[in-house]
Backbone bond lengths (Angstrom), bond angles and torsions (degrees), N, CA, C in turn:
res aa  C-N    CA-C-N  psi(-1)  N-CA   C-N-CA  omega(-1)  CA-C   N-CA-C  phi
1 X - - - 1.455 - - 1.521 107.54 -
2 X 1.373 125.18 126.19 1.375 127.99 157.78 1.539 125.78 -92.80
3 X 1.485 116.71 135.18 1.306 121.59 -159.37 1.716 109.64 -131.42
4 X 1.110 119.09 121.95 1.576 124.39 173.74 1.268 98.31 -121.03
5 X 1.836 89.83 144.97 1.508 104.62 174.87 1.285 118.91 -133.41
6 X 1.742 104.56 135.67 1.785 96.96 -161.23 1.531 99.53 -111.23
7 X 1.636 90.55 141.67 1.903 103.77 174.38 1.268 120.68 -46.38
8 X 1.455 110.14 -41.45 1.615 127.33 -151.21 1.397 108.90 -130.04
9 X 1.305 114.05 165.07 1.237 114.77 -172.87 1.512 154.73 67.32
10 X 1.139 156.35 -178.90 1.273 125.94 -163.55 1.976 116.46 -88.24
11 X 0.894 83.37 -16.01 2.010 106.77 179.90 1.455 93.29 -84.68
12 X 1.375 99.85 110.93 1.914 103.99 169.96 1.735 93.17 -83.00
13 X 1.166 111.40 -67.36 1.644 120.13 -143.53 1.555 83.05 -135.80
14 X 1.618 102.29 141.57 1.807 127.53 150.22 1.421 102.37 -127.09
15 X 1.620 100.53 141.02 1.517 105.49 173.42 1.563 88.48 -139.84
16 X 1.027 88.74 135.05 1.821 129.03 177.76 1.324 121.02 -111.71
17 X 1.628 112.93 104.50 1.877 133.69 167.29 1.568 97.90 -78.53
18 X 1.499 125.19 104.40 1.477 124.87 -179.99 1.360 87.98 -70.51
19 X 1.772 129.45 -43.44 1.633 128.58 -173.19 1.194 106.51 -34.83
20 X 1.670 129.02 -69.61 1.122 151.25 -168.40 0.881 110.70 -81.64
21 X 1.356 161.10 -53.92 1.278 171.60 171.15 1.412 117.86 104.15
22 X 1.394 103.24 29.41 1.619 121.10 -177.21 1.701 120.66 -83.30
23 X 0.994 110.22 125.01 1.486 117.10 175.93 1.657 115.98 -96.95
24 X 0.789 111.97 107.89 1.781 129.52 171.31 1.896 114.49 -80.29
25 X 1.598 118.74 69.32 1.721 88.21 179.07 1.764 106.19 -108.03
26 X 1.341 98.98 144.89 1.646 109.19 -171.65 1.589 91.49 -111.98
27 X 1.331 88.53 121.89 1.754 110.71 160.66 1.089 139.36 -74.00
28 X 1.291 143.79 154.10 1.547 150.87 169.99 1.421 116.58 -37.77
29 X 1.181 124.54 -49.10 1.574 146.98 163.94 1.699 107.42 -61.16
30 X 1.179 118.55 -8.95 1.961 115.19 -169.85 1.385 121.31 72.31
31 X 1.477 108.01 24.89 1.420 96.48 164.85 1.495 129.69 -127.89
32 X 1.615 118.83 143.75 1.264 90.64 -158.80 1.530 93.74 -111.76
33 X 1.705 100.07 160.21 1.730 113.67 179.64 1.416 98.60 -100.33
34 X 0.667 126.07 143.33 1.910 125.24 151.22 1.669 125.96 -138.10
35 X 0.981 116.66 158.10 1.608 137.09 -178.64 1.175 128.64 -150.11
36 X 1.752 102.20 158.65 0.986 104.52 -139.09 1.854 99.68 -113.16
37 X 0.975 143.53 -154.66 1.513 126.41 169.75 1.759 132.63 52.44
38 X 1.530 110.28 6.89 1.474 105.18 -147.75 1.294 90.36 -88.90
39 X 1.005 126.69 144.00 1.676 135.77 166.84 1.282 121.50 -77.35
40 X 1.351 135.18 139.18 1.235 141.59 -161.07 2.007 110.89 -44.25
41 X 1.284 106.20 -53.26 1.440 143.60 -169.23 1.776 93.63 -50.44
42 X 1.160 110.84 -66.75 1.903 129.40 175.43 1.390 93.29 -40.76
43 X 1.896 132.56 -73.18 1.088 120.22 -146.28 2.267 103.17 -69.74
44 X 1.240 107.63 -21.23 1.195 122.88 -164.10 1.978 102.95 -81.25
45 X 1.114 92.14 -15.88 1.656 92.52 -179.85 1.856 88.74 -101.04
46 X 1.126 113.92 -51.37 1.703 99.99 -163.32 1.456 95.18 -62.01
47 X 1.196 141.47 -8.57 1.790 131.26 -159.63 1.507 74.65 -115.07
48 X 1.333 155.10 31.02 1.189 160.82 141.52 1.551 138.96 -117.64
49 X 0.929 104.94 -19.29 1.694 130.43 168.85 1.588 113.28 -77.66
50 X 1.815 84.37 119.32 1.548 88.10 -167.85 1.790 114.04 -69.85
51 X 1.530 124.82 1.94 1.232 134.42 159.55 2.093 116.76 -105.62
52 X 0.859 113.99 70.76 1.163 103.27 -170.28 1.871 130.33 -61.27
53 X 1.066 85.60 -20.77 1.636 112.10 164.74 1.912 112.98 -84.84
54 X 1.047 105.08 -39.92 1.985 104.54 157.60 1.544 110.40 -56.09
55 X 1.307 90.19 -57.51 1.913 90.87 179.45 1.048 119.58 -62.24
56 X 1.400 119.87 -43.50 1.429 96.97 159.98 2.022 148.88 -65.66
57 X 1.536 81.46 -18.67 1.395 78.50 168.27 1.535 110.99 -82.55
58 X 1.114 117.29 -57.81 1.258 107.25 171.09 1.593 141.04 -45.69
59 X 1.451 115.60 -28.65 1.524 120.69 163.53 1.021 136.52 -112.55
60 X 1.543 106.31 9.17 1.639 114.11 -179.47 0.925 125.44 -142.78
61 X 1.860 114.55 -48.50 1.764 113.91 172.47 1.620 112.66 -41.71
62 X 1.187 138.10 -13.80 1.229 116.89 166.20 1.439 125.08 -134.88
63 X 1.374 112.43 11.38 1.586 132.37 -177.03 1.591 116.35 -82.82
64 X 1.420 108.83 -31.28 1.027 145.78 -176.95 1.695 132.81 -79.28
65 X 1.019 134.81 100.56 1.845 105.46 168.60 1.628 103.77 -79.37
66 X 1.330 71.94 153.56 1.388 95.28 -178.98 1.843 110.02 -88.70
67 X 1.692 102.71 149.02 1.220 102.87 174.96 1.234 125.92 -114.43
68 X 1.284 126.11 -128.80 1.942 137.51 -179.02 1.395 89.72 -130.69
69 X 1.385 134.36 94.55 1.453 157.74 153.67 1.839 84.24 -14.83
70 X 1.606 109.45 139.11 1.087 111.09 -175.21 1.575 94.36 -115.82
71 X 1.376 115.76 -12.73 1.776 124.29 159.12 1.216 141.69 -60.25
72 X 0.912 146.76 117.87 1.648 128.25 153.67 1.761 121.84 4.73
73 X 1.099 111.35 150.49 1.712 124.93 164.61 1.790 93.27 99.08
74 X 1.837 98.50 -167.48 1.123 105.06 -154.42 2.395 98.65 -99.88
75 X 1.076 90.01 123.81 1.918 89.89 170.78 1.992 102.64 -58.66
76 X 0.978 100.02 147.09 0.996 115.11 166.84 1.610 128.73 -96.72
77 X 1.443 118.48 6.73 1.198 156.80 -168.70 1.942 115.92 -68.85
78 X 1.312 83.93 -24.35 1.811 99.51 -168.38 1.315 95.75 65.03
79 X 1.046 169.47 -19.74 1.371 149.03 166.95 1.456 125.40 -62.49
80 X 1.609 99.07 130.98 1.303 105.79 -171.33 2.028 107.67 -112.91
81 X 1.535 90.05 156.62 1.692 79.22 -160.74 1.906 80.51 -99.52
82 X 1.570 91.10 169.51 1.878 118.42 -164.54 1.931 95.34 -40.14
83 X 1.366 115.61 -47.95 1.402 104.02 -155.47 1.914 97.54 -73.98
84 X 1.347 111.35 -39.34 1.566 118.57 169.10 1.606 113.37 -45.96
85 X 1.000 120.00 9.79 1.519 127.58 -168.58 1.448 111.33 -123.47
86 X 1.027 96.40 -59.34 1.526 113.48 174.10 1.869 127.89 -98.36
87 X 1.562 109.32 21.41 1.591 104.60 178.08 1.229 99.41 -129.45
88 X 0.965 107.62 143.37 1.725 110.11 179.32 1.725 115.18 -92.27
89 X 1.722 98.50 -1.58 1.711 89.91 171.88 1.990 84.17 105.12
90 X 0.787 143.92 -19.12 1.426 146.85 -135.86 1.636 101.73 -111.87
91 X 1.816 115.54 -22.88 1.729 95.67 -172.13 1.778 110.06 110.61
92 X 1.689 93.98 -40.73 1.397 101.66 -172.14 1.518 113.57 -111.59
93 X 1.555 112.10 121.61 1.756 103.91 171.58 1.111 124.17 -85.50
94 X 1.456 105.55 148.31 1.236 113.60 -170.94 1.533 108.53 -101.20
């Protein structure tokens, strides 16, 4: 996996599976987007683009499907996994 991390702006960190062709980017706020399909060339221009958050809207938020963040932080997906359903936060399942 290759990983860049930006000083500025709303994109902290992208990590890139060339295997998979999965894009992982974690935001300022803690949440991460990811996709699925991205071609090597895409992740190498956004870890180069002096707006990295422009580039992404413009070449990916919708070019892209989106996947299941293979990183840390929160998906932005609304999906919640089985124990998020059933724990109240408490220790005890319900």
């Amino acid at each position: 996996m290759t990983s860049k991390t930006f000083t500025g702006g709303r994109i902290r960190k992208a990590d890139y599976n060339p295997s998979t062709r999965q894009l992982d980017l974690s935001w300022d706020n803690g949440q991460v987007l990811a996709y699925k399909q991205v071609p090597d060339e895409v992740f190498r221009r956004l870890c180069s683009a002096p707006n990295p958050a422009t580039y992404w809207e413009d070449r990916i938020s919708e070019e892209y499907p989106k996947a299941r963040p293979t990183v840390g932080g929160k998906s932005t997906n609304g999906a919640k996994g089985f124990d998020d359903l059933f724990d109240a936060g408490d220790g005890v399942s319900r």
